[in-house]
N, C-alpha and C positions, 0 to 999 in steps of 0.2 A: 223422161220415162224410165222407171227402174225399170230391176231385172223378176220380178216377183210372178209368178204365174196370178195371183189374182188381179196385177196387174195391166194384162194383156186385155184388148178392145173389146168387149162384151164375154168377158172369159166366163164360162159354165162347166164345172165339172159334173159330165152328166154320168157319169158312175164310176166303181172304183178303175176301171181301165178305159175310159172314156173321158176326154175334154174335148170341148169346142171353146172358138172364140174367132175374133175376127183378125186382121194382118198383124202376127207378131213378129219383134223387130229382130235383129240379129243376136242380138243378147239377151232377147227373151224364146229364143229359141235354142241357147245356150240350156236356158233354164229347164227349159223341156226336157230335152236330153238330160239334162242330171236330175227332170226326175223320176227318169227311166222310162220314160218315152219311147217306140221303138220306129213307130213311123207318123209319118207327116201325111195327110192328105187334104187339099189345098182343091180348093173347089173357084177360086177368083182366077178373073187373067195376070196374063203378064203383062199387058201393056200400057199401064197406067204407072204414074212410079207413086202415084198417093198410097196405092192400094196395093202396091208388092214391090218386092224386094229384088235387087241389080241380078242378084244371084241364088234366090233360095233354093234350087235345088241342090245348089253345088255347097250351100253351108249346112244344108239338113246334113247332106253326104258327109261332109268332111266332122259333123261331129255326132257320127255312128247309127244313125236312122237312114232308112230308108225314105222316099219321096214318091210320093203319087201324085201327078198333077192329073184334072179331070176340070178343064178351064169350063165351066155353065156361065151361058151369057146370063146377066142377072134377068134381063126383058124378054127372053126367050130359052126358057130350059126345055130338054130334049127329054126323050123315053132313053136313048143312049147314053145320056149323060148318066139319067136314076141308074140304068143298069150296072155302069161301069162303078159308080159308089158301090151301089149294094155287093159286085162281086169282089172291090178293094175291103170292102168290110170285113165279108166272110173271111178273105184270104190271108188276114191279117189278124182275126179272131184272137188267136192265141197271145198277141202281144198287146201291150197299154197303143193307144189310138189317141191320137190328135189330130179333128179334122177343123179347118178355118178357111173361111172365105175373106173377101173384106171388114164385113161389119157382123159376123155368122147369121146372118138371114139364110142365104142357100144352105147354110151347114145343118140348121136347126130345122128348115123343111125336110130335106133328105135324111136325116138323123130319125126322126119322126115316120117320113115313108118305110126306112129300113126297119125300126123296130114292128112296127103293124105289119109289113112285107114277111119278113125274114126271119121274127122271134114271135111273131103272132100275138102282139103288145092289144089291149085296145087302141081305140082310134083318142080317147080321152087322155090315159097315162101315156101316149106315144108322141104325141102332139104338146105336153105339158111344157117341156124346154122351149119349144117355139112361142108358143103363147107367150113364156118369161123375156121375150127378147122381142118379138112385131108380132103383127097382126099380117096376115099375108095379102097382097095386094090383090087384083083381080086374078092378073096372070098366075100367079103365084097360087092362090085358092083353088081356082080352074087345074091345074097342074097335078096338083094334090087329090083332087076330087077325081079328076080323067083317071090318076095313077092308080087309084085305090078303087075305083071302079071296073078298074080291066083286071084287078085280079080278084074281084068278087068280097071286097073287101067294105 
């Protein structure tokens, strides 16, 4: 696996300070950073080694990004988990965003909740990344639907 940001496991540059994609390797998170990336948010666990890496928060850190881990189980996400993204999002606004899960399924629901949430996207153009990558499963639909329904959305 090269070092190329296109690529990284279902990589989507969803604007110009926005990428998603799923677990990038340690030299493709080299990549990141030089291309001015400023942080990491990382939405998979740690405790699989298919699906992350020995150390990434200590290699985001050591090559000048910032790290947000926000672990969502893939078969059960939380209203804590949505919130904790959407408020890493905001607070991070200002700089280029790179969020990844394993395979960006969680990245691209929540990416979609935030813009409808947060920039007041429609539910069609907000949702268009995720459609490019899955179809959301039950859980997953239900999640989305419960999300967007409690804020009258």
């Amino acid at each position: 696996m090269g070092d190329s940001l296109s690529e990284i496991y279902n990589y989507r540059a969803a604007a110009a300070d926005l990428a998603t994609s799923g677990q990038p390797t340690q030299r493709q998170l080299a990549s990141i950073a030089a291309a001015g990336y400023t942080v990491v948010i990382n939405l998979a666990l740690h405790d699989d080694p298919r699906y992350s890496l020995a150390d990434e928060a200590g290699t985001v850190k050591s090559l000048g990004m910032e790290y947000v881990h926000i672990p969502v189980q893939f078969a059960a996400p939380t209203k804590d988990d949505l919130w904790a993204f959407l408020d890493a999002m905001d607070r991070h606004r200002s700089g280029k965003i790179w969020v990844h899960c394993a395979a960006n399924m969680r990245v691209t629901a929540f990416v979609g909740l935030y813009w409808v949430l947060r920039r007041g996207w429609d539910r069609a153009r907000a949702f268009e990344l995720m459609n490019g990558v899955w179809q959301p499963n039950e859980v997953w639909a239900g999640f989305i639907a419960s999300s967007l329904a409690q804020h009258g959305r």
